[in-house]
N, C-alpha and C positions, 0 to 999 in steps of 0.2 A: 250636754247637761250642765258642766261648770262654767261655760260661758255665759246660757241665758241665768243660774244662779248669780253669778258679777253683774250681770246686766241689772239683775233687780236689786240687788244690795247697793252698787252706784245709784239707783234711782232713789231708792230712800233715801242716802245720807244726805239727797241734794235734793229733797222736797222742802224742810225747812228753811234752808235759805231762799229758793224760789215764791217762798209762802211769804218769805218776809219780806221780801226788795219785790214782791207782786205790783205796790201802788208806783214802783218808779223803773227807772232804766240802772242793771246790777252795775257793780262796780268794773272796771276795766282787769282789776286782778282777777277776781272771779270770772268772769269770761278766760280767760286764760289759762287758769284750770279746769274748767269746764271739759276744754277744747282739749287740753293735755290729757285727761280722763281718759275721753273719749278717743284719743290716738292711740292711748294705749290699752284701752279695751279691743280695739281693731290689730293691736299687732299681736294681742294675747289668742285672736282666735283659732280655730284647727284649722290647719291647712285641707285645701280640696285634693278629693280622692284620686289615684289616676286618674287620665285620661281615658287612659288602656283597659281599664277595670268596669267596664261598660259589659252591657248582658248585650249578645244579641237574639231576640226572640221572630220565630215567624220571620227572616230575611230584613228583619227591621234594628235599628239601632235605638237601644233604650236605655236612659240614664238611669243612675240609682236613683232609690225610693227616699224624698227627704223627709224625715222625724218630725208630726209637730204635734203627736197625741202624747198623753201617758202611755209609761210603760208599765202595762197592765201582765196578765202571766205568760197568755197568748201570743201579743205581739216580742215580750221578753224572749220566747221560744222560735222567732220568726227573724231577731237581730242575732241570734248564738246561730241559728244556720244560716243566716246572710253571711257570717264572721268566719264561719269556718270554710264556706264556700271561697272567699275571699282569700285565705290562707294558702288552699289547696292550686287554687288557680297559677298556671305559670307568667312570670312577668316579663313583657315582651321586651324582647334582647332592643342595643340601642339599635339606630343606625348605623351601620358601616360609614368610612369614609367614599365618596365615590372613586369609583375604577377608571381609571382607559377603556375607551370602546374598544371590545376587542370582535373577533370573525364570530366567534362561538354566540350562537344566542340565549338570550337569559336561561338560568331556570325558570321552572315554572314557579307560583305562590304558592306558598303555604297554603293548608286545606285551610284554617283557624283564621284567617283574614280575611275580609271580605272587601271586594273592590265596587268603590263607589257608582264607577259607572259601567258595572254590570247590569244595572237594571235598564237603562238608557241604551246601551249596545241590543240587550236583549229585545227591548220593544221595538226596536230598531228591526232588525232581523225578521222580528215575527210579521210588522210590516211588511216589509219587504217579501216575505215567502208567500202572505196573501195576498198580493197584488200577482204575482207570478202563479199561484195557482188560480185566479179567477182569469189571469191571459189563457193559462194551459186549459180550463174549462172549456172556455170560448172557441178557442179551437177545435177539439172534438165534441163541438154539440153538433149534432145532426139531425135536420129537418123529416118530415115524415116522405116527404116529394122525393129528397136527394137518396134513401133508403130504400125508395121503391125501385128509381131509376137506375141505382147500381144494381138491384136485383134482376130487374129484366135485362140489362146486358148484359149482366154474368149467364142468365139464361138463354139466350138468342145467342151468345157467343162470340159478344162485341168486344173488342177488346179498347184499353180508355187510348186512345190516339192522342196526342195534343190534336186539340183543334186547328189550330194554326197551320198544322200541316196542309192541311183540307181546304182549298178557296174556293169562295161564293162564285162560282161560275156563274149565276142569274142577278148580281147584283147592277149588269148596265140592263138589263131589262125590268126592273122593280116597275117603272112608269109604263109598261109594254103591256095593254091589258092583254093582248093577241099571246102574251110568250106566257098568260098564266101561272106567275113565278108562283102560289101559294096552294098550287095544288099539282106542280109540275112531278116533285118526288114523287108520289102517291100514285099518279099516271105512269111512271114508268117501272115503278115497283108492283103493280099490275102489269105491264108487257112483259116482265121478266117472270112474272108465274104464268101468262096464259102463252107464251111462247112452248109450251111445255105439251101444249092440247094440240090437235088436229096436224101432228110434225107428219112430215113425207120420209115414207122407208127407205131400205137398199129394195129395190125395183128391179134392177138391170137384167139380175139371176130369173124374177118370175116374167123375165119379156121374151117373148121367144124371137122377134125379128130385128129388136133396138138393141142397141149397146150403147158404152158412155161416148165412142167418137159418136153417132148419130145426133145424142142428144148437147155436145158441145159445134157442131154444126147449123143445129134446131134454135140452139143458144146465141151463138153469132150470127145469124139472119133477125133472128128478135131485135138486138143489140140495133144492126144496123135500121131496124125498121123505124124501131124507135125515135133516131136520132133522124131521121128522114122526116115524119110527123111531129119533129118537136112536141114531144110530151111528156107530160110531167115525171120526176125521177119513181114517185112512189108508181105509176102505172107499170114500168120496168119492172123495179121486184116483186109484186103485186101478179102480174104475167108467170112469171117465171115458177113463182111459186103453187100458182094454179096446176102448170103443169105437170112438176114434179109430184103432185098431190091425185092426180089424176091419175097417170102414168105408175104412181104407187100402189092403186087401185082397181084398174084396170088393165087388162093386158091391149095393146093397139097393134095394129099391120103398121108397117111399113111407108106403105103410101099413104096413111092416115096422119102420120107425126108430123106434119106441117100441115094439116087442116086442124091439129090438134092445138099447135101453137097461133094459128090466124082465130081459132076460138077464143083462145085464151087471153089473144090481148084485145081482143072484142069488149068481154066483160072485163077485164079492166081499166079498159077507158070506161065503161057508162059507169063505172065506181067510183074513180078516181076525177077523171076529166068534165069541164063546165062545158067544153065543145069537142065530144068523142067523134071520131071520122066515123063514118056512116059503113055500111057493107059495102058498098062497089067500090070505097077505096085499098080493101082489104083485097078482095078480088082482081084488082088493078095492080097491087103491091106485089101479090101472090103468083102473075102474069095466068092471069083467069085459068090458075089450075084446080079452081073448084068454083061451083054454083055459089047461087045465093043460098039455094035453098039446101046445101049440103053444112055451109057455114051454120045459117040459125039451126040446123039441125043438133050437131056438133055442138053449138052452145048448148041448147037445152040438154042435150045428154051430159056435160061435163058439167054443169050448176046438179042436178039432180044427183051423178054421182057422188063429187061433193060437199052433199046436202045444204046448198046457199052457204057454203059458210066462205065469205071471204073477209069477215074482220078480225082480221089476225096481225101480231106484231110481225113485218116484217125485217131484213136488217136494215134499212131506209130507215126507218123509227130511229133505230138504235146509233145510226152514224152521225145521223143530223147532232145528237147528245153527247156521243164518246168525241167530237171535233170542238166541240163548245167547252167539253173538260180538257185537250187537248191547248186549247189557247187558253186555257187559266184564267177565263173569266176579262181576258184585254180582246180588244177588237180581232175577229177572224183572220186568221192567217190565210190570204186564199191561195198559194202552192200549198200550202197543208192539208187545205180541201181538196184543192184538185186529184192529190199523191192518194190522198183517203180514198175518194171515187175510183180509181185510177185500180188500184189491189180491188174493192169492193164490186167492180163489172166482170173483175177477171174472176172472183171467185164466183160469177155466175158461171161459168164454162166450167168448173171442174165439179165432176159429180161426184170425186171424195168429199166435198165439203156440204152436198145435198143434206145429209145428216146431223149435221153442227148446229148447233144453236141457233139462232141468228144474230144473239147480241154476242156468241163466243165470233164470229163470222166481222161482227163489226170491231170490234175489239182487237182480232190479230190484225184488220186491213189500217186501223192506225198505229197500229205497233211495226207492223213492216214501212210503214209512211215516216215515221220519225226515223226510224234504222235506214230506213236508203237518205231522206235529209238528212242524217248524221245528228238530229235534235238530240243535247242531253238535259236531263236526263231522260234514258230512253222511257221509262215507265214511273210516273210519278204517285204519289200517295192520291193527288185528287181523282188520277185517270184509277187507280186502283179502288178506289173509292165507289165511282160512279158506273166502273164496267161490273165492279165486284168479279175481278178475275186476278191472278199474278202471273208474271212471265214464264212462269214455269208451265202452268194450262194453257196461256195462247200460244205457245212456243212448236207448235205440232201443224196450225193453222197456221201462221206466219211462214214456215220453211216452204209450204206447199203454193203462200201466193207469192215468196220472192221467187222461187222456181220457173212460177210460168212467167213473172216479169225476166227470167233470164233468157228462156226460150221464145219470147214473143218474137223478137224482131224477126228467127226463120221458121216461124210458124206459120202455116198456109191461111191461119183463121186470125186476122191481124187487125180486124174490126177493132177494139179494143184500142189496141196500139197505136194505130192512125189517129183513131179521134183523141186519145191524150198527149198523140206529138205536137198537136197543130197548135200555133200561138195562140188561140181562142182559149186553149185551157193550158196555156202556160209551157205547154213542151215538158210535161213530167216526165212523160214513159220515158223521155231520151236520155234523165237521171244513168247515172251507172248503177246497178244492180247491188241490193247489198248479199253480194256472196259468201260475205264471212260467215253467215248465219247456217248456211247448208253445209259447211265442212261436218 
């Protein structure tokens, strides 16, 4: 207030003479007093308030309120508690001189200060924490597909494998319309439930004239017939499994069990075979131990028995499959095949394994195949995969076909044996025996 008073009291005493030197330029003295007035009206004025004496309101910094109205009663009431606020206020200590950096880390600030670039760090941060939670979102959002699909495996009781484990065994056959790669699973995941319908019993006990040396006898004449007419591997267990399906059913004599088998691989060539040998080659085979008309007899009673039904998975199905996940999906190993063949003819001759599955049947004769080649590893994720067994289930079938591969060689029924010593199929049988497995 006593400055802008000075201020108008110097302006009047220096209208008059402005009024009067108006028509010209004033005199050089008068400018000089002018100027000195007005210097020293400027050094007469009130010094600015702290620095420090600043309000902060709402995180915000605000200067004091400057005076340019009358002091009315209201605003009078509103500069006495500006003033006393003012008073009460603590006035902030200076600064220290600076320290030595020392180990200790600072204190922390006073609550009553505020640091400028807190608000800068803070929107910093808050950034930062929303870009990180819209990654962590992204993360667990989950499809309606991917919720279904963990569902049904949890339910079927798949457990999540890497995939990687697991290789494309049909991937050199994608171009092969004959190998059906896109409907191949689904085919044999069908053999593996209907393998389960029209299986052959323990028989032996309701025979009253056969037992299991007859029918490993019955076994090794088929074996060799076979390989005499060259024909097809599926006509073999096709054969064989007729019979023990019969022979499950039926009780037979004695001198009937090889017209039983001359039947049996009768109707397995006209199933199996584009050019089945005719009857008088069977009778020829047989050295004319039975008629014609005993053979078609014998047919028809053993279709009738039982009931047409010869589409069934045999282990033929299953081996062609478990040697294809055996070679991991690279080109056929063929001592692999042969060794596979090799245990798979011989578990036609033993009637403990009549009752076996057929793909549990195809399944231990490559697991004893990789165990006598010494392949590691012996049983891998894809073979486990594709057989759906583990070594601990085939392990019961495996000891019973490395067995008869240890007895082959002084065994009187050596069919078998010969045809997989002979360099046509590689000389497997001649392998040494893996005997570790039967301790």
């Amino acid at each position: 207030m006593a400055t802008r008073n000075h201020n108008a009291a110097a302006a009047a005493a220096a209208a008059p003479q402005l009024n009067h030197n108006r028509g010209g330029v004033p005199a050089l003295g008068k400018q000089k007093a002018a100027a000195a007035g007005r210097a020293d009206a400027m050094n007469r004025r009130a010094p600015l308030g702290d620095i420090g004496n600043v309000r902060a309101a709402e995180g915000k910094l605000q200067p004091q309120e400057q005076v340019s109205r009358p002091a009315t009663r209201s605003f009078g009431a509103q500069l006495v508690k500006a003033n006393s606020i003012k008073q009460n206020a603590a006035i902030a200590p200076a600064r220290p001189a600076p320290r030595k950096a020392s180990a200790k880390p600072p204190p922390p600030p006073p609550e009553h200060v505020i640091e400028i670039s807190s608000d800068s760090d803070q929107s910093k941060t808050q950034s930062e924490s929303s870009v990180s939670s819209v990654r962590s979102r992204r993360k667990v959002i989950n499809t309606l597909t991917s919720v279904l699909s963990v569902r049904s495996k949890a339910a079927c009781g798949i457990t999540d494998k890497p995939r990687q484990l697991i290789e494309d065994i049909d991937k050199l056959d994608v171009n092969n319309e004959l190998a059906v790669v896109e409907y191949i699973e689904d085919i044999y995941a069908f053999y593996k439930t209907a393998q389960h319908e029209s299986r052959p019993g323990d028989y032996i006990d309701s025979q009253v004239e056969i037992n299991s040396k007859m029918r490993a006898i019955l076994a090794d004449w088929i074996i060799e017939v076979h390989h005499k007419f060259e024909l097809m591997p599926e006509t073999l267990y096709l054969t064989m499994y007729i019979i023990d399906r019969y022979l499950s059913l039926q009780p037979v004599l004695r001198r009937e069990l090889q017209l039983v088998g001359v039947s049996a691989m009768l109707i397995a060539c006209k199933y199996e075979e584009i050019w089945a040998p005719e009857v008088n080659d069977f009778i020829l085979i047989s050295d004319s131990a039975y008629s014609r008309e005993q053979i078609l007899s014998m047919e028809k009673g053993v279709l009738n028995r039982i009931e047409w039904n010869l589409t069934v998975p045999t282990s033929y199905m299953f081996l062609v499959r478990f040697i294809k996940a055996a070679s991991s999906g690279i080109k056929i190993d063929k001592e692999m095949e042969n060794m596979v063949f090799f245990f798979a003819e011989l578990s036609l001759m033993q009637y403990g394994l009549v009752t076996h599955l057929p793909s549990m049947v195809a399944a231990s004769a490559v697991y004893a195949a990789r165990l006598t080649l010494k392949r590691a590893p012996l049983w891998t994720d894809t073979l486990k995969h594709h057989t759906g067994f583990t070594e601990s289930e085939i392990m019961e079938c495996t000891k019973m076909l490395v067995s008869a591969h240890l007895t082959a060689p002084e065994s009187k029924l050596k069919v078998v044996y010969k045809k997989y010593s002979s360099e046509q199929f590689g000389g497997v049988a001649l392998r040494p025996p893996a005997v570790e497995i039967c301790k």
